[in-house]
C-alpha positions in Angstrom: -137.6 44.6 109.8 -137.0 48.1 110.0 -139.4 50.8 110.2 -139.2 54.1 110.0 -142.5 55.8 111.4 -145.6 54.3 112.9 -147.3 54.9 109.6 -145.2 52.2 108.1 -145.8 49.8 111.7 -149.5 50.4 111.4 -149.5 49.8 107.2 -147.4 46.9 108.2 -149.8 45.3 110.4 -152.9 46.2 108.2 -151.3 44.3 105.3 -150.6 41.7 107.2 -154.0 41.2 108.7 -155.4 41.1 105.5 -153.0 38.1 104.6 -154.0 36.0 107.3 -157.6 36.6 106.8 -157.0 36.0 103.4 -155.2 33.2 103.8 -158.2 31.4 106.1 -160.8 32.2 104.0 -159.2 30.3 100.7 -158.6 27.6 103.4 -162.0 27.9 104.9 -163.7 27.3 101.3 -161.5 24.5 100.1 -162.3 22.6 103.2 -165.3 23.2 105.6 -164.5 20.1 107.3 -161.5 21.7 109.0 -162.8 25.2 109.7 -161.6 24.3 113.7 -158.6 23.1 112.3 -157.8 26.6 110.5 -159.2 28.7 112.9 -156.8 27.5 115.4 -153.8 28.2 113.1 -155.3 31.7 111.9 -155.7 32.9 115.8 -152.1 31.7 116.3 -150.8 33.2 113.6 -152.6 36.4 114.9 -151.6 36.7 118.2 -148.0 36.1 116.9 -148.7 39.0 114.4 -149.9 41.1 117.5 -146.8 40.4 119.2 -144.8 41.5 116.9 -146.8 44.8 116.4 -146.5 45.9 120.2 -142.5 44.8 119.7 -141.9 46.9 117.2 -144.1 50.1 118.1 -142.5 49.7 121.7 -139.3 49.8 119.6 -140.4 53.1 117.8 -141.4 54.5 121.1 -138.2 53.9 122.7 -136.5 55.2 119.5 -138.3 58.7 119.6 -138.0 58.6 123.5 -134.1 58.4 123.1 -134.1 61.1 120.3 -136.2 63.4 122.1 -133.7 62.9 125.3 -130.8 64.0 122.7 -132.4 67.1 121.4 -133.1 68.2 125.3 -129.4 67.8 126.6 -128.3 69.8 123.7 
């Protein structure tokens, strides 16, 4: 995935957030007998999420790092 700006990391992450919560919820109320069961699987889901988020915003980071470095030799 390729973003441009942390506005579009950040929106990323918020929409996906909202998914996964989502996502529980409608599992949650079709089935309270496995609320354990889907917790487990949202908190996964969320720490890969997470993950993902510090990946690409180091990525961004980096990417304005390297920029900047360009500008200054010039």
């Amino acid at each position: 995935m390729g973003f441009k700006t942390e506005e579009e990391i950040d929106e990323w992450l918020t929409l996906e957030k909202e998914r996964l919560e989502q996502e529980f919820l409608e599992n949650v109320n079709k089935d309270k007998e496995r609320i354990p069961q889907f917790r487990k699987k949202y908190d996964s889901e969320m720490k890969k999420l997470l993950a993902r988020y510090e990946k690409e915003s180091f990525r961004m980071l980096e990417k304005q790092k390297s920029g900047k470095n360009m500008l200054e030799k010039e």
